[in-house]
TIFIBA-288624 format. One record per residue (C-alpha): x, y, z. Coordinates in steps of 0.02 Angstrom, whole numbers, plus 32768, in hexadecimal, padded with zeros to 4 digits. Layout:
<rs>
XYZ
...
</rs>
This chain:
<rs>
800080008000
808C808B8029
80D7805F7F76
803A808E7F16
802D81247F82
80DB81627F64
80C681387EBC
802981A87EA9
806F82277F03
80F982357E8A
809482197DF1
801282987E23
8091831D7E34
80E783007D86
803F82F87D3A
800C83A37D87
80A483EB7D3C
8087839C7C94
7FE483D77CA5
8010848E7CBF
806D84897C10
800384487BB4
7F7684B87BFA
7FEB85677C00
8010853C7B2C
7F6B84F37AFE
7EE685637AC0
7E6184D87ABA
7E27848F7B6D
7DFA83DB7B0A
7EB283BF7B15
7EC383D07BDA
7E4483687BE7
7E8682F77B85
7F2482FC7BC8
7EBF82DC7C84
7E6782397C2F
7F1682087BE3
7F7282047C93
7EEC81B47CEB
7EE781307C6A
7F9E81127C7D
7FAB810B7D33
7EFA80B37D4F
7F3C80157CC0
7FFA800C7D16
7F9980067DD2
7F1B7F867D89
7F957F1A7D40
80177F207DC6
7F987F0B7E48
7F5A7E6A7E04
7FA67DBF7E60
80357D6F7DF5
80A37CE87E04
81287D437E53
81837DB97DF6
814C7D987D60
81317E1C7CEF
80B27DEF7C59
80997E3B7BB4
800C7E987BD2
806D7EDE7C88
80F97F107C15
80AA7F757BB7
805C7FD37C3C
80EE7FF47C85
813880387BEB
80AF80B17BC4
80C580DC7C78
818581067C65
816181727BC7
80E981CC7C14
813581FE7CBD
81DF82207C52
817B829A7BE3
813B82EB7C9E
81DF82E87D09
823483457C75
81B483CD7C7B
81A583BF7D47
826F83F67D4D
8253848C7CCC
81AD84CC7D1A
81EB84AF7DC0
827D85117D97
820E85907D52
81C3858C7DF5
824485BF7E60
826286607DED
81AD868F7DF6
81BB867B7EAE
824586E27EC7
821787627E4C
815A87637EB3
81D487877F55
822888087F01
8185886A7EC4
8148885B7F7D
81D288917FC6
821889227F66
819C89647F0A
80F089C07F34
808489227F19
804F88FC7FC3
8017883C7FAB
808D87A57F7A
8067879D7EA0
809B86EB7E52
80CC872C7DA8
807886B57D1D
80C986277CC4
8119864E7C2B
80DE85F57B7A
818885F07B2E
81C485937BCF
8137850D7BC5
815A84FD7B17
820384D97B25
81DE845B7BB4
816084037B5C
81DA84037AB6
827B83B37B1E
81FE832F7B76
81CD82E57AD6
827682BE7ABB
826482207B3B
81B3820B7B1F
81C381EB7A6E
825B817C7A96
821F81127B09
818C80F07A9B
81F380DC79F6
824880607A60
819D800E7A7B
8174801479D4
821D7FE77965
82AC7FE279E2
82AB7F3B7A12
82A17EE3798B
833C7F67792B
83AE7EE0793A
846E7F187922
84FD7E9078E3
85867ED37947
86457E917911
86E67E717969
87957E247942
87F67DE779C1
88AB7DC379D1
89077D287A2B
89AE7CED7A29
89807C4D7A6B
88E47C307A07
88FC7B8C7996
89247BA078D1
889C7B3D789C
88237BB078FB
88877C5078B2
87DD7CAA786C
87697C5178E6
86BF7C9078E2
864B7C927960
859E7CEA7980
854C7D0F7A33
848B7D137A5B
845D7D3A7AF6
83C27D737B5E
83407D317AD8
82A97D497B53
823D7CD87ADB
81A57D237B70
81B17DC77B48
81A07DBA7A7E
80EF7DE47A0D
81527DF27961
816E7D5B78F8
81997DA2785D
82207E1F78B7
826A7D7D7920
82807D07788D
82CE7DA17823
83547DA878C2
836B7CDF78A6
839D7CF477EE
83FE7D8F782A
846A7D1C7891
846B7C897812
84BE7D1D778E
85567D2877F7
85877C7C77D8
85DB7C587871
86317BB878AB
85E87BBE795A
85527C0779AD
85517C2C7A6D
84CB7C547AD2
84EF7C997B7C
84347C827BC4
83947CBA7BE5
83357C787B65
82847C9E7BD3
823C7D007C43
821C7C897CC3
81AB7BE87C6E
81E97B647BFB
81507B737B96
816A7C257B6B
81F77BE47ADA
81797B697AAF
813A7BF57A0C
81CE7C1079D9
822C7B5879D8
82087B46791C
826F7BF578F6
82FF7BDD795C
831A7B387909
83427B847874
83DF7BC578CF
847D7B76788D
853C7B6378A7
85B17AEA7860
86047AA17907
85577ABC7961
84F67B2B79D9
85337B2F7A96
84D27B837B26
84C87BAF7BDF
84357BD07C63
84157C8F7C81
83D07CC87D3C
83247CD07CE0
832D7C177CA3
83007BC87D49
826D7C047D76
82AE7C5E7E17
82207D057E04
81907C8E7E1D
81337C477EA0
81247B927E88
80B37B257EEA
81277AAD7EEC
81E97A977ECC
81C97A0B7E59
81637A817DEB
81F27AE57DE1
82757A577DBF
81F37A1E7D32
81E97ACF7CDD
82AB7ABC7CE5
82BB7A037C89
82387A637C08
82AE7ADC7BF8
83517A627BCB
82D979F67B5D
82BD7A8F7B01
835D7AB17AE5
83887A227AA1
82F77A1D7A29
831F7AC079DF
83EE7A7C79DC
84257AE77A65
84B17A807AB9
84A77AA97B65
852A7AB97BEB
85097AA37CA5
85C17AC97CE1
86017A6C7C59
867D7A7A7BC8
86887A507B18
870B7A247A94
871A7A7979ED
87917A32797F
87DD7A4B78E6
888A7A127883
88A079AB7927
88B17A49798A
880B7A7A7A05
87C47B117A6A
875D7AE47AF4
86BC7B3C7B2B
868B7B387BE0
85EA7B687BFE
85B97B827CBD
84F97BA27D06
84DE7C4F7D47
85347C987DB8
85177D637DEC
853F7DDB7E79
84C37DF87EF0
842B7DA47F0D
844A7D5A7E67
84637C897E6F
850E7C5E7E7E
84EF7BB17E1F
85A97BD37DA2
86477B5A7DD2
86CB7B7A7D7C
87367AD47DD1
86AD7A4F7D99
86837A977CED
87357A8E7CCA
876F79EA7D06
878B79AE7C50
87EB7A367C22
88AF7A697C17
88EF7AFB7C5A
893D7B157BAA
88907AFD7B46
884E7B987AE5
87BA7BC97B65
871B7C2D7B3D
86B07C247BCF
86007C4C7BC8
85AD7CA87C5B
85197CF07C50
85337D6B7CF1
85DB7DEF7CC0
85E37E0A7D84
86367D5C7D81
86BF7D947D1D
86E07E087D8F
86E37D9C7E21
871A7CF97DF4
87447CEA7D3E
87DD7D567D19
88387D2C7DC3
881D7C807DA6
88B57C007DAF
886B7BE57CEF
88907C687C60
87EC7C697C20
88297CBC7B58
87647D087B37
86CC7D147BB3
86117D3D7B63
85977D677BEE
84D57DC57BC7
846F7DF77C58
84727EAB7C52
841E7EE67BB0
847B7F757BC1
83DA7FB57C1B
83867FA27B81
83A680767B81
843C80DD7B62
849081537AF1
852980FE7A71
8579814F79F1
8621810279D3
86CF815079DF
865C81D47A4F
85E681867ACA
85A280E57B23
855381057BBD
84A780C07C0D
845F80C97CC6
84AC800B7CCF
855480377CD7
853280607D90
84FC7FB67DB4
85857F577D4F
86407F957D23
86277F257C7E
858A7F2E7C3B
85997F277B78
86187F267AFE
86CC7EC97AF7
87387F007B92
87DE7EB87BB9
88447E997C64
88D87E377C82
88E37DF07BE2
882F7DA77BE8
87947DE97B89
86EA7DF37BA9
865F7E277B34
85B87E487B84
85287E4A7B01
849A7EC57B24
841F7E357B0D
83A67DF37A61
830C7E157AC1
82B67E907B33
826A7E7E7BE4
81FE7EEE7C68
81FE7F8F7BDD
81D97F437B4D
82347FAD7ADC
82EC7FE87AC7
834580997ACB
83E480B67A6C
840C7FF87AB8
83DF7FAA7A2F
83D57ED87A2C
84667E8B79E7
84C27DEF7996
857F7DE479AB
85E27DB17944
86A57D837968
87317D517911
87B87D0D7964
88737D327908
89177CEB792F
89A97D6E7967
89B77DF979BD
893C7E907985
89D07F097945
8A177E7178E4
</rs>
C-alpha cells in the first residue's frame, strides 16, 4: 500500500506540471482534458495490471506494456516538472522582489511564460518519442556487431575462427514472427563456424520457447550450437507450488534445447577440433553478484581440460569475470557473458560515446573489454524484457573472428 501511494504522489505531481504546459500553450481546453483522460488512463492500466496476483515476479506481456506507456509518459512529465519547476523558483523570487521593493503592497506570482512551456514541452518529447519508438521499432533493430581478436597462442588451424554469440533471447517477451525469423536468417548470413549462446532463452517458463522452436531451428553452424543457462532459465521469479514443478519446467527447458540443437552445458566443456588441433568451450550455469544464483564452477566444468587448451568460457553473468574468471589459476583466452542488455537504453556513437544508466551497476556491461591478457565481450542481449522496447541499445548478434598473432603484427 505505501508503494502505490508514493507512487501516486509522485505521478500526480509530474502530471500537474505536464498539465500546466500543456494548458499555459494550448488555446483549446479539449486538449487539457484530454491530456487529464490520457494520464488517468496510464496510471489507472499500470495500477490495474500491477495490482493483479502473479506468479511471482513475473512480468507478462500485457504488464509490459503498461509499464512502458507508463515510463514514456512520466519521462515526457519529469522533463517538463524540472523546467517549470525551475521556472518556479524565478517567479517566486521575482513575486518577493515586487513585494518587497516596490509599491505593490500584496505578494504577485508573476504568470508563466508560453515560450518557457513551449520549450519544455518541445525537450520532453525528446524521451517520450524515444521510449515509444523503442516500443514500436527498437527492439526488433537488430545490429551485427564485429570484432577480430588477436592470440599468440591460438592454434593455426583455428587462425580465422569464427564464432557468433546470442544471448538473452527472452522467447516470453516476443509478439513478432516475421521480425524474429528475419534476425534467424540474419545470423545464418554470417556463416559462422560456431554459435554460442550465453543464456536466457525465457522469461521464466519452458513453454514460453515453445512458439518459436520451429524458427530457432533454422539456426545453423558447421561445428554446432553450444549454450548455457541464464539467471532467468530456472524459473527462480515464480512461485511454484511445488519444487518438483519447478525442476519439471527446468527438464522442459533442456529438452528444448536439445530439440531446437542447442548443445547445452551445465558446468561442462566441449572440444572443437580441427587439423588435429582443438579449442575447448566451457560452458558453466549462472553465476552473478548479489542475490543472483551462484550455480557457475569453474573447477568441475573444467576437469577435462588442459591448462594449455585454447579456452572460451561462456558465462552468462559478466560479474563472474570479475570475480572469479580472470584471477583464475586457468587463462581463460575469451569470455562471452549477456545479462545486462545494456539496460536496453543508452546513448552510443562510436569513437565518441557509450554510456547507459547500467554502467553503475556493472564495470563491464557491453562491448569487448580486456584485463590481464583475458577478454570478455558482454552482448547487450537479442531480446527485450520489463520495457518492451529499446533506446539507442539496440539488440545485437556478435560476431568474432579469432586471428593468430599479435594485433600490431
Amino acid at each position: 500500500m505505501l508503494r502505490w501511494t508514493i507512487f501516486s504522489a509522485f505521478y500526480i505531481l509530474f502530471t500537474v506540471y505536464g498539465f500546466q504546459a500543456i494548458k499555459t500553450i494550448g488555446k483549446s481546453i479539449w486538449l487539457n482534458y484530454i491530456f487529464v483522460i490520457l494520464a488517468v488512463i496510464v496510471a489507472g492500466n499500470f495500477i490495474y495490471q500491477f495490482s493483479i496476483a502473479s506468479e511471482g515476479r513475473v512480468i507478462t506481456g500485457v504488464k509490459s506494456y503498461a509499464f512502458g506507456v507508463l515510463l514514456a509518459f512520466v519521462a515526457l512529465n519529469i522533463v517538463i516538472t524540472l523546467i517549470l519547476f525551475a521556472e518556479d523558483i524565478l517567479r517566486f523570487v521575482m513575486g518577493a522582489y515586487y513585494k518587497f521593493f516596490s509599491t505593490e503592497k500584496d505578494f504577485y506570482l508573476p504568470s508563466r511564460r508560453k515560450f518557457i512551456s513551449t520549450v519544455a514541452l518541445g525537450l520532453a518529447a525528446l524521451p517520450f518519442g524515444s521510449l515509444l519508438y523503442g516500443m514500436i521499432q527498437g527492439r526488433y533493430n537488430f545490429k551485427v556487431l564485429k570484432y577480430t581478436l588477436h592470440f599468440e597462442d591460438l592454434p593455426e588451424a583455428f587462425d580465422g575462427y569464427k564464432i557468433t554469440q546470442l544471448s538473452d533471447i527472452h522467447s516470453g517477451s516476443f509478439d513478432n514472427k516475421k521480425k524474429i525469423e528475419y534476425a534467424v536468417d540474419l545470423v545464418n548470413e554470417q556463416e559462422s563456424d560456431a554459435i554460442l549462446f550465453t543464456g536466457d532463452l525465457v522469461n521464466n517458463f519452458a513453454a514460453e520457447m515453445i512458439p518459436w522452436k520451429e524458427t530457432f531451428t533454422k539456426l545453423k553452424a558447421k561445428d554446432g550450437i553450444f549454450s548455457v543457462l541464464g539467471n532467468h532459465d530456472y524459473g527462480d521469479y515464480v512461485n511454484w507450488d511445488s519444487d518438483a514443478l519447478k525442476q519439471k519446467n527446468l527438464e522442459e527447458l533442456y529438452s528444448i534445447q536439445k530439440e531446437i540443437g542447442f548443445d547445452l552445458m551445465l558446468n561442462e566443456s566441449r572440444f572443437i577440433e580441427k587439423d588435429g588441433q582443438r579449442i575447448a568451450i566451457v560452458g558453466v550455469e549462472n553465476w552473478g553478484k548479489g542475490g543472483f544464483k551462484k550455480a557457475g564452477d569453474l573447477r568441475k566444468a573444467t576437469e577435462n581440460i588442459k591448462a594449455d587448451d585454447f579456452k572460451i568460457l561462456l558465462s552468462h553473468d559478466p560479474s563472474h569475470w570479475e570475480a572469479e574468471v580472470i584471477d583464475d589459476q586457468y587463462h581463460y583466452h575469451l569470455t562471452l557473458s549477456g545479462h545486462t542488455h545494456g539496460m536496453q537504453f543508452g546513448i552510443e556513437i562510436p569513437g565518441w560515446i557509450k554510456w547507459s544508466p547500467v554502467e553503475w551497476r556493472y564495470k563491464h556491461w557491453a562491448g569487448i573489454y580486456e584485463e590481464k591478457g583475458q577478454y570478455i565481450n558482454v552482448n547487450r542481449g537479442f531480446g527485450y524484457l520489463a520495457y518492451p522496447g529499446r533506446v539507442g541499445i539496440w539488440p545485437e548478434i556478435t560476431v568474432i573472428e579469432l586471428k593468430k598473432g599479435s594485433k600490431e603484427a
